[in-house]
N, CA, C and O atoms as a CHARMM CRD file, in Angstrom:
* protein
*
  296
    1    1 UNK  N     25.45900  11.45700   3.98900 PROA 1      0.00000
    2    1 UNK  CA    24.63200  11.03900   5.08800 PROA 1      0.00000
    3    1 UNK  C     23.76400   9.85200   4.66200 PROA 1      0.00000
    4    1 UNK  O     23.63100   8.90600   5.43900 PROA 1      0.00000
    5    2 UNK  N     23.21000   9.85500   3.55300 PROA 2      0.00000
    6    2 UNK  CA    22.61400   9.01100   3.20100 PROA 2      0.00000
    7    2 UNK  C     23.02900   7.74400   2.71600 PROA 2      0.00000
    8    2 UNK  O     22.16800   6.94200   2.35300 PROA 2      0.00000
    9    3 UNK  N     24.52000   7.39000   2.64700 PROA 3      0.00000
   10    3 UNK  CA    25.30400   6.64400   2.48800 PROA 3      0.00000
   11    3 UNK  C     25.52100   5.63800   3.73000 PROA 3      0.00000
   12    3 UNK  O     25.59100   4.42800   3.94800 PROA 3      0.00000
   13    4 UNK  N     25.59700   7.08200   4.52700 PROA 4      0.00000
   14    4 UNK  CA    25.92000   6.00800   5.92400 PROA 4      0.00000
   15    4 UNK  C     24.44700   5.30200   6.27500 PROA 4      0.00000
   16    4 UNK  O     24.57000   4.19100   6.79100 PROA 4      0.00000
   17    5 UNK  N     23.34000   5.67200   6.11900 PROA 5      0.00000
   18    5 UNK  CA    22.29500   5.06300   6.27100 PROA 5      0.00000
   19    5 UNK  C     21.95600   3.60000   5.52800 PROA 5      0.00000
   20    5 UNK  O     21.36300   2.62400   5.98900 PROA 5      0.00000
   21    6 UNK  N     22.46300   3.78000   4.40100 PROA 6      0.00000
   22    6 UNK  CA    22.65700   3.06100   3.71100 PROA 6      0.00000
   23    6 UNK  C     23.08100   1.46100   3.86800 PROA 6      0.00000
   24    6 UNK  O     22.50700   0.37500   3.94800 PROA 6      0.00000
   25    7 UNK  N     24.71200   2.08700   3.86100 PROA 7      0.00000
   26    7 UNK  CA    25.74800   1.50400   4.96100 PROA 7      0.00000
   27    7 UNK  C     25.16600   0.17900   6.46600 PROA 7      0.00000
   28    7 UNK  O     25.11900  -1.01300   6.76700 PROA 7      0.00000
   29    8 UNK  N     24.85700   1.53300   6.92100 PROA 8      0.00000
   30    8 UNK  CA    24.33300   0.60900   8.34100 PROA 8      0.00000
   31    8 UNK  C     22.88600  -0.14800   8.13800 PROA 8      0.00000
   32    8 UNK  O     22.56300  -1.10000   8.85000 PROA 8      0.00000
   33    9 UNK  N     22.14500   0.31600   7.21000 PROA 9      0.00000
   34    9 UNK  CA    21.07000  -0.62300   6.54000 PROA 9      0.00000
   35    9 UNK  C     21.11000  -1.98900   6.31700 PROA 9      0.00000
   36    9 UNK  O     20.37100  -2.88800   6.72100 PROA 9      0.00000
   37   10 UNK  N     22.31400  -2.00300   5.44700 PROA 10     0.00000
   38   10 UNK  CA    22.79900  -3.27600   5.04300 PROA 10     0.00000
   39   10 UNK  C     23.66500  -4.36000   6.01200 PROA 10     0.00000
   40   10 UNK  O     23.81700  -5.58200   6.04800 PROA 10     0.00000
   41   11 UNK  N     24.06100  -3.38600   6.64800 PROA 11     0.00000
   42   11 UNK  CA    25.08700  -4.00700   7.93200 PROA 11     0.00000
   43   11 UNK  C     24.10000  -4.90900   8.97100 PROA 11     0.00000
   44   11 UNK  O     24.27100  -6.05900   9.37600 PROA 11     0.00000
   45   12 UNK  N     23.10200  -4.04200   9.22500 PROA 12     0.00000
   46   12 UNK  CA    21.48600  -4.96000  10.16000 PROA 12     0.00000
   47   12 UNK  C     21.10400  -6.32200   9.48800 PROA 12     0.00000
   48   12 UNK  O     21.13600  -7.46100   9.95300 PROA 12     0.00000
   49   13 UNK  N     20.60700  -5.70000   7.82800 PROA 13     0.00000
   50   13 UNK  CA    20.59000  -6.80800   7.37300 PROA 13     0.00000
   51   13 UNK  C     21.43200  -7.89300   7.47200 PROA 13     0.00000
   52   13 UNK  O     21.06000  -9.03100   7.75900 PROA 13     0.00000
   53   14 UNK  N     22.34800  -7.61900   7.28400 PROA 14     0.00000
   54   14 UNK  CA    23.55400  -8.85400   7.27400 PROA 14     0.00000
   55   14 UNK  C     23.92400  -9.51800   8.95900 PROA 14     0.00000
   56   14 UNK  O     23.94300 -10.73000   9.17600 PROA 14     0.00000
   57   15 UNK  N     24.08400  -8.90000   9.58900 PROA 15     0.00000
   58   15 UNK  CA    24.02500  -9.22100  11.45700 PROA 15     0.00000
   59   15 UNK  C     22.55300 -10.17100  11.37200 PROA 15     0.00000
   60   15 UNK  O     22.54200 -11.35000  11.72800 PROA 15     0.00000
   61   16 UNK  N     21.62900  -9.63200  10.97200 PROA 16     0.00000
   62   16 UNK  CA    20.30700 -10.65300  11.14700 PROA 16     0.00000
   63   16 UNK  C     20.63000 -12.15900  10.40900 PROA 16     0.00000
   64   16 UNK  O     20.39500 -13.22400  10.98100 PROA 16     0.00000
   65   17 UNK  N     21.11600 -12.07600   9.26400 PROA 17     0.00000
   66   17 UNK  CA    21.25600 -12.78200   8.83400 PROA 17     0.00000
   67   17 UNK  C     22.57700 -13.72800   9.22600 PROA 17     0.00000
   68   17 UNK  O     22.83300 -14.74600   8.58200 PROA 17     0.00000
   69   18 UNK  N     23.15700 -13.40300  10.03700 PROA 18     0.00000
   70   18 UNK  CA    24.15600 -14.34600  10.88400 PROA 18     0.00000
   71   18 UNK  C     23.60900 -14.69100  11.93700 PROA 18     0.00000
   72   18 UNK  O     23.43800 -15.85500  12.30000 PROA 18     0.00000
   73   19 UNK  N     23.15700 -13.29700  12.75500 PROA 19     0.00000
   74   19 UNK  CA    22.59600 -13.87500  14.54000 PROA 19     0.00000
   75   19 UNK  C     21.67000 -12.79700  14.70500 PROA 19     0.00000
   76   19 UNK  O     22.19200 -11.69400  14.54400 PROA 19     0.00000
   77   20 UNK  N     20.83200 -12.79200  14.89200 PROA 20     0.00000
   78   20 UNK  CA    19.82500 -11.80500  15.65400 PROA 20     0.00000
   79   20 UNK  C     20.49800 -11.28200  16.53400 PROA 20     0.00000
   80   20 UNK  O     19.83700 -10.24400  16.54000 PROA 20     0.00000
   81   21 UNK  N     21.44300 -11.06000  17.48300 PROA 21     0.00000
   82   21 UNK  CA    22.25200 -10.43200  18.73700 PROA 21     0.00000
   83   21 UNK  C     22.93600  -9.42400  17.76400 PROA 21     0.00000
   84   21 UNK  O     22.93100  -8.20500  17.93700 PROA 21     0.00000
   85   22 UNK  N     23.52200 -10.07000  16.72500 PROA 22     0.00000
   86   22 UNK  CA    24.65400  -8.72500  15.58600 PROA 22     0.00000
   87   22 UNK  C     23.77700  -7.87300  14.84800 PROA 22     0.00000
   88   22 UNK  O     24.04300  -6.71200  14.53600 PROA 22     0.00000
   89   23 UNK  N     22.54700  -8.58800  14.53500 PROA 23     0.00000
   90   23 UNK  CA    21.26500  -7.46800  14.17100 PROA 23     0.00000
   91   23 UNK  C     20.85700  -6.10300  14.88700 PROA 23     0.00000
   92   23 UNK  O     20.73500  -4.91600  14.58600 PROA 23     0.00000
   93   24 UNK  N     20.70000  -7.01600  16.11900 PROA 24     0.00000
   94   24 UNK  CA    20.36000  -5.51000  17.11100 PROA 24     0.00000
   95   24 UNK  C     21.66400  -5.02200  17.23200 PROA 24     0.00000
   96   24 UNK  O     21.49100  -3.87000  16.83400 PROA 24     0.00000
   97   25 UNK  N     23.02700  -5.12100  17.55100 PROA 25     0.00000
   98   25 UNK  CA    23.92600  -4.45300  17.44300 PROA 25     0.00000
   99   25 UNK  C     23.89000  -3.13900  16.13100 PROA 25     0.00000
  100   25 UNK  O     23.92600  -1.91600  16.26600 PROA 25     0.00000
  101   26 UNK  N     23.80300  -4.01000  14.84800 PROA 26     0.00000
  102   26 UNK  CA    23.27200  -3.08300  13.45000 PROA 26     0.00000
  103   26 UNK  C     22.91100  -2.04800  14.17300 PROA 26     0.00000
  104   26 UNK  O     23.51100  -1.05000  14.57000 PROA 26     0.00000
  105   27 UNK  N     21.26700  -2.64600  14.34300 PROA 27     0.00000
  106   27 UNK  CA    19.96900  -1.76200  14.01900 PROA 27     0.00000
  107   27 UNK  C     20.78900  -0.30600  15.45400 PROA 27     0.00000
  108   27 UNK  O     20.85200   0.88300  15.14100 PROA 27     0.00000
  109   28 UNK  N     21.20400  -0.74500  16.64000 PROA 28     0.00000
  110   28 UNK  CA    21.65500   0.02500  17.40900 PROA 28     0.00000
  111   28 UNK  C     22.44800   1.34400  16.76800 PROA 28     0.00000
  112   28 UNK  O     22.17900   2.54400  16.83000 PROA 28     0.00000
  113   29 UNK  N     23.27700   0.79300  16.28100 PROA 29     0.00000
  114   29 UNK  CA    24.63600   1.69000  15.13600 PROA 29     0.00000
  115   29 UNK  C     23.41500   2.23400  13.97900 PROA 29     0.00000
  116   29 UNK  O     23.84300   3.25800  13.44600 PROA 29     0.00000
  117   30 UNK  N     22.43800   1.96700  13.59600 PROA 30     0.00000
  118   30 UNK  CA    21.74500   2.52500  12.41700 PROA 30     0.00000
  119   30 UNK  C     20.90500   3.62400  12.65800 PROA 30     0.00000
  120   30 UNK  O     20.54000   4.49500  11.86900 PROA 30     0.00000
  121   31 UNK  N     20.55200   3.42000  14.27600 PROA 31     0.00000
  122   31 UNK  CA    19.51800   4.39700  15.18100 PROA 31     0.00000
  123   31 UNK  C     20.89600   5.16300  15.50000 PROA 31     0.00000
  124   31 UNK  O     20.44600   6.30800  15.44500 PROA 31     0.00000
  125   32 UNK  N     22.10600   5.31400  15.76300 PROA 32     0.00000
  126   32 UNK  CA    22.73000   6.20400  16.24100 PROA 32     0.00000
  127   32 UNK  C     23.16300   7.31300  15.07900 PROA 32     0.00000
  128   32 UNK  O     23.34000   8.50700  15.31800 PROA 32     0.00000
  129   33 UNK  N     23.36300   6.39500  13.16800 PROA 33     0.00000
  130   33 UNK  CA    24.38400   7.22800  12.45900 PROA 33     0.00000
  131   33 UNK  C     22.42700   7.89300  11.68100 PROA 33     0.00000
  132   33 UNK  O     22.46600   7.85000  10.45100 PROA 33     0.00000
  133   34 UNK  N     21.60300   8.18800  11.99500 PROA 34     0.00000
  134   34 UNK  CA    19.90100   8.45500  11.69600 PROA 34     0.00000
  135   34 UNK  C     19.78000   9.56100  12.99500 PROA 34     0.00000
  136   34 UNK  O     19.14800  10.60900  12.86800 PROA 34     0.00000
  137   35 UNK  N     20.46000   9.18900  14.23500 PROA 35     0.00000
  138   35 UNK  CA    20.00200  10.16800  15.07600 PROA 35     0.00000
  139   35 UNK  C     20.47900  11.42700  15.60400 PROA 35     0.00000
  140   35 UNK  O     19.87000  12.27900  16.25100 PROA 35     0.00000
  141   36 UNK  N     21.84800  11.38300  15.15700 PROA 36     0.00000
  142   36 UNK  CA    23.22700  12.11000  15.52700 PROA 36     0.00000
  143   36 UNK  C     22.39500  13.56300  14.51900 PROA 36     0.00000
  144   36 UNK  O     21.61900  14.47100  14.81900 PROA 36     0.00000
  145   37 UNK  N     23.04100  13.14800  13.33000 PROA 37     0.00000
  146   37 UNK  CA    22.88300  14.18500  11.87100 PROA 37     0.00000
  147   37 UNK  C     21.50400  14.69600  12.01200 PROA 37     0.00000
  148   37 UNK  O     21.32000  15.80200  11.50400 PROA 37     0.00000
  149   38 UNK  N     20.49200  14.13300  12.59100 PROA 38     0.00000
  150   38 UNK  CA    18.79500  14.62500  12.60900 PROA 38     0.00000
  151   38 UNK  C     19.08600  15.39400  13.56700 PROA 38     0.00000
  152   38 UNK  O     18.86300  16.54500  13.19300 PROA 38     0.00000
  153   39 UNK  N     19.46600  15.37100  14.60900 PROA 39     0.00000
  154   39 UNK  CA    19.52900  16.41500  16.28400 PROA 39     0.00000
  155   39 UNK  C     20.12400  17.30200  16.24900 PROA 39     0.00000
  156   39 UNK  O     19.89700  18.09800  17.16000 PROA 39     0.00000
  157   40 UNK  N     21.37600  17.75800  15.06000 PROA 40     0.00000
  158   40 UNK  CA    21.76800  18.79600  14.74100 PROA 40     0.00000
  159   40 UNK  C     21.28600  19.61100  13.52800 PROA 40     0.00000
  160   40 UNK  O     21.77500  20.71000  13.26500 PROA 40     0.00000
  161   41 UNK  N     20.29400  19.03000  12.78200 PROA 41     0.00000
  162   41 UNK  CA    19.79200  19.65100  11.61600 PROA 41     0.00000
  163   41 UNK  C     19.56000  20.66100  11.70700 PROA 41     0.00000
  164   41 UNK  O     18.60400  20.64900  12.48100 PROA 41     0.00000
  165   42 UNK  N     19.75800  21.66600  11.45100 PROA 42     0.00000
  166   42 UNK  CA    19.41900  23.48500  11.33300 PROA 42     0.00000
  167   42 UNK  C     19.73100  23.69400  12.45100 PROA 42     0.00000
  168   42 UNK  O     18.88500  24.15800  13.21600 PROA 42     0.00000
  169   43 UNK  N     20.79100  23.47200  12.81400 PROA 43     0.00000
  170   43 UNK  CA    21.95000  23.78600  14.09900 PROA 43     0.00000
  171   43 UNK  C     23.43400  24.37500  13.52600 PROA 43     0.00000
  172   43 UNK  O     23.79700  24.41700  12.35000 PROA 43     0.00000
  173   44 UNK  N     24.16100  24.80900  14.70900 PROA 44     0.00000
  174   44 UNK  CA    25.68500  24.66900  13.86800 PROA 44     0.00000
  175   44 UNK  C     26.36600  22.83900  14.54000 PROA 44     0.00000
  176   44 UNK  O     26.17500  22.20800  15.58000 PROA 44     0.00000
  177   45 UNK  N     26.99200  22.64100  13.56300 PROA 45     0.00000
  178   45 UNK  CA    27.48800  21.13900  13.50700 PROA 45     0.00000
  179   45 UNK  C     28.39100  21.14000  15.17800 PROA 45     0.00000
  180   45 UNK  O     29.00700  22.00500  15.80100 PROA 45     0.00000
  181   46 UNK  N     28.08100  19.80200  15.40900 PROA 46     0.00000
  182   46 UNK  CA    28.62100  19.33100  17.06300 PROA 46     0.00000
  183   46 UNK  C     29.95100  19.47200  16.45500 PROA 46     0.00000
  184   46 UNK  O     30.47100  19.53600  15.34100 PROA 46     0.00000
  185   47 UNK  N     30.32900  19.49500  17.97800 PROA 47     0.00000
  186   47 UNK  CA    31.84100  19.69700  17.96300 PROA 47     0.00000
  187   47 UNK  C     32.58600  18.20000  17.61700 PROA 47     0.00000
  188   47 UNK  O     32.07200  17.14900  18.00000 PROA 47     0.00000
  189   48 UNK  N     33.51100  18.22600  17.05700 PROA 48     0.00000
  190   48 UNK  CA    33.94600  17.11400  16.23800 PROA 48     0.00000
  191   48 UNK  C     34.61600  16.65100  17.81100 PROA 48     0.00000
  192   48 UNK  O     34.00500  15.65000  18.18400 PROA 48     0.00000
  193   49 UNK  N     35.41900  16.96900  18.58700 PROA 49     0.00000
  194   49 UNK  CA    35.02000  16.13400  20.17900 PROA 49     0.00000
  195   49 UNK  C     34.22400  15.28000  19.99100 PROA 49     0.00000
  196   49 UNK  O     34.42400  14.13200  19.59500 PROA 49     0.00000
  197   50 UNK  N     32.54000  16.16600  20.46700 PROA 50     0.00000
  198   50 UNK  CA    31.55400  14.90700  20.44600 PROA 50     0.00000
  199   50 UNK  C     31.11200  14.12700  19.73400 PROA 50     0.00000
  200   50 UNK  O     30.41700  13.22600  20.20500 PROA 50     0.00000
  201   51 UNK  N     31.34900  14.20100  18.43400 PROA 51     0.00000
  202   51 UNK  CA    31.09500  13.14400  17.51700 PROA 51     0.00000
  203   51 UNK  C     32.10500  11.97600  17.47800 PROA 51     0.00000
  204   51 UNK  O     31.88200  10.90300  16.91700 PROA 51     0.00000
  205   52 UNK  N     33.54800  12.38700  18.31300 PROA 52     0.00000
  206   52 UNK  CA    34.44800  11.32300  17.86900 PROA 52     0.00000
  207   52 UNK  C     34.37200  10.21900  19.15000 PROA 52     0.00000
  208   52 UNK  O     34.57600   9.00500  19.13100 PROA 52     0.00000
  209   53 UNK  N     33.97800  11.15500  20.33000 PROA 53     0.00000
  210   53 UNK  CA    33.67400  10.54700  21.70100 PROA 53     0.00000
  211   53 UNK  C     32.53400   9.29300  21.37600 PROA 53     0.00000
  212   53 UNK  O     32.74300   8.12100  21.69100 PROA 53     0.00000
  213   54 UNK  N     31.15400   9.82800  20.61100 PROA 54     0.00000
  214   54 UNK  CA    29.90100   8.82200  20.29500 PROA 54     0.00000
  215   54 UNK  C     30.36500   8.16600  19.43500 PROA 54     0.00000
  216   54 UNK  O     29.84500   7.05100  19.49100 PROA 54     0.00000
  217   55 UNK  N     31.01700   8.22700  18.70900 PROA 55     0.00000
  218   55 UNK  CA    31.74500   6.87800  17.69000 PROA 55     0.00000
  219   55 UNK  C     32.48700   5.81100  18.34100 PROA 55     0.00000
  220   55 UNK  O     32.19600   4.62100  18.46300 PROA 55     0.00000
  221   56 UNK  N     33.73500   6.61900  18.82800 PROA 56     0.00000
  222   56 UNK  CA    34.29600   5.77700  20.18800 PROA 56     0.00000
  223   56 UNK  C     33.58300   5.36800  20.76400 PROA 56     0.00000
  224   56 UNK  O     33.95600   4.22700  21.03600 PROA 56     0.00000
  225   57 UNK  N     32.42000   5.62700  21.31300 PROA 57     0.00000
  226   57 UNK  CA    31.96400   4.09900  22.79500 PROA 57     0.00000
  227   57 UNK  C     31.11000   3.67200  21.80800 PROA 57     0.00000
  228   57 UNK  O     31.16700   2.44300  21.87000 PROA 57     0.00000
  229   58 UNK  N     30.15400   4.06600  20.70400 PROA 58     0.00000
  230   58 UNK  CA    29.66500   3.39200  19.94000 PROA 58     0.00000
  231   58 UNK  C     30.72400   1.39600  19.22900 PROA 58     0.00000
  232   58 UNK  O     30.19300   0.30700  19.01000 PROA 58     0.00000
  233   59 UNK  N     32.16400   1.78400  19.11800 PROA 59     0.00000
  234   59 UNK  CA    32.79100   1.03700  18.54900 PROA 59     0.00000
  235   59 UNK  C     33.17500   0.43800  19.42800 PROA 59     0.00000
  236   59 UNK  O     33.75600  -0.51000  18.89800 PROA 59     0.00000
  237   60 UNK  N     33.29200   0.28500  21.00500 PROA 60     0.00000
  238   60 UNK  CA    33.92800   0.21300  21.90400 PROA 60     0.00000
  239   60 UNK  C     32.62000  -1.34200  22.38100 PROA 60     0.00000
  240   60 UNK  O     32.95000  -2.47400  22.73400 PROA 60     0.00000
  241   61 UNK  N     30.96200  -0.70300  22.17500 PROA 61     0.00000
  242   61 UNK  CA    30.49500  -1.30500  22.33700 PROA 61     0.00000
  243   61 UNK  C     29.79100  -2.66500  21.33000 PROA 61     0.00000
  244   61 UNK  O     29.08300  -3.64700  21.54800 PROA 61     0.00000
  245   62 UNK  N     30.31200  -2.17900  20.41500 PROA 62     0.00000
  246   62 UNK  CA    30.52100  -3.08700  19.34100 PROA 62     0.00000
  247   62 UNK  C     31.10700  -3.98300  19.10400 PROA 62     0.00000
  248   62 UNK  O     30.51600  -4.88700  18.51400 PROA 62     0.00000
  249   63 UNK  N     32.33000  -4.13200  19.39900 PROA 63     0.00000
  250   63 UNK  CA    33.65300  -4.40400  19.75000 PROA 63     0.00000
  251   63 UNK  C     33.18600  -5.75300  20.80000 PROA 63     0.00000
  252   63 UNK  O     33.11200  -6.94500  20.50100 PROA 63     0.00000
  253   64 UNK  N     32.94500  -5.16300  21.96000 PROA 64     0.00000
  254   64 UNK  CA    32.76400  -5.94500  23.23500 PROA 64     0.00000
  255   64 UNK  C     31.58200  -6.58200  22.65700 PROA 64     0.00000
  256   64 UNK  O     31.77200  -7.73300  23.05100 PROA 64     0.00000
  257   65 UNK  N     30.36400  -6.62600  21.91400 PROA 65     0.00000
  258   65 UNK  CA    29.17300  -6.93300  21.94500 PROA 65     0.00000
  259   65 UNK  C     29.43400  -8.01900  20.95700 PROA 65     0.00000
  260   65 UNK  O     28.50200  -8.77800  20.69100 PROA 65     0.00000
  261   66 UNK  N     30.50500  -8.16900  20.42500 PROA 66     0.00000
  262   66 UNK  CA    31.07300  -9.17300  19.04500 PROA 66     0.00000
  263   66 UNK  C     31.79000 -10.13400  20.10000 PROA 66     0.00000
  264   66 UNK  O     31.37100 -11.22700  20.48400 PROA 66     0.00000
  265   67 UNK  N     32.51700  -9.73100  20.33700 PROA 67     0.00000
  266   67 UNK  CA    33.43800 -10.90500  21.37700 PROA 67     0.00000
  267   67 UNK  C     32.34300 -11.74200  22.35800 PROA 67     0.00000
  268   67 UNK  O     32.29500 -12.94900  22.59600 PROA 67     0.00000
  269   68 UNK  N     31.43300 -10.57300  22.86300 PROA 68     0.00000
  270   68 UNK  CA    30.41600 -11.88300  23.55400 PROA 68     0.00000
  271   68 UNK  C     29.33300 -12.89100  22.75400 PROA 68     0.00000
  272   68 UNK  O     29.14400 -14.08900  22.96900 PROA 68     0.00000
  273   69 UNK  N     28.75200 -12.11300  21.86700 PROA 69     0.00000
  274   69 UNK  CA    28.47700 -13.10600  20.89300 PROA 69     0.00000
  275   69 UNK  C     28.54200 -14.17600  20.27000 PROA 69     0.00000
  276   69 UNK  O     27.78200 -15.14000  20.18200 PROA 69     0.00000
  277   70 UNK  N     29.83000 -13.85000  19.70500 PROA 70     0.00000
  278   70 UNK  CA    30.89900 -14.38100  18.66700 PROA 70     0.00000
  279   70 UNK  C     32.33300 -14.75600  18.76600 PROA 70     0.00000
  280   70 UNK  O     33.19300 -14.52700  17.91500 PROA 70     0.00000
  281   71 UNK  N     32.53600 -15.54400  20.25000 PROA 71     0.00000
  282   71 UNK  CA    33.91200 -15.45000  20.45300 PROA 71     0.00000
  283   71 UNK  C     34.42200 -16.23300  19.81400 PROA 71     0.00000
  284   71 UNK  O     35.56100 -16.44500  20.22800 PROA 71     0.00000
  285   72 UNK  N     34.08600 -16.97200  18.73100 PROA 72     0.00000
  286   72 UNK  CA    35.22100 -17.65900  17.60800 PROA 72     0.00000
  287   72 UNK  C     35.64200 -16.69500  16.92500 PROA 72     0.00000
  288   72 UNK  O     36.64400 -17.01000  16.28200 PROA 72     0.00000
  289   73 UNK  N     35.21100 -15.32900  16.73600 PROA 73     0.00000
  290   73 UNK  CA    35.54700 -14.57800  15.94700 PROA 73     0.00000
  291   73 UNK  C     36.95100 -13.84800  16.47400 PROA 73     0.00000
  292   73 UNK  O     37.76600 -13.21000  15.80800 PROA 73     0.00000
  293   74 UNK  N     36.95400 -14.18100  18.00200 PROA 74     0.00000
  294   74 UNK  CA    37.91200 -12.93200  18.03800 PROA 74     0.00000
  295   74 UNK  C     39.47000 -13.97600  18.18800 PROA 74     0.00000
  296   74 UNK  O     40.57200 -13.43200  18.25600 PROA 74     0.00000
């Protein structure tokens, strides 16, 4: 868990450091892989469904949020 925090830590950093628009994209993805794992803490674990569903539109909107950005990229 703390990996992925990690992970998406560095990922903000680096989006800022290209465009402020891929930053907040980051920081978005950094508030989601911080908020998911905290809301189930001393729970039984979400159903792997819903975790694969919030990844999916998470990536979905990522995805789309790069192409508008960054359409040399795509």
């Amino acid at each position: 868990m703390v990996a992925s925090w990690v992970w998406h830590a560095a990922l903000a950093i680096t989006g800022f450091a290209v465009n402020m628009w891929l930053g907040v994209v980051a920081v978005v993805l950094l508030t989601q892989s911080v908020a998911i794992p905290l809301r189930f803490r001393g729970q039984r674990r979400p159903k792997p469904m819903i975790a694969g569903v919030t990844e999916a539109m998470c990536l979905l909107l990522v995805f789309i949020a790069a192409i508008i950005i960054c359409p040399h990229l795509a």
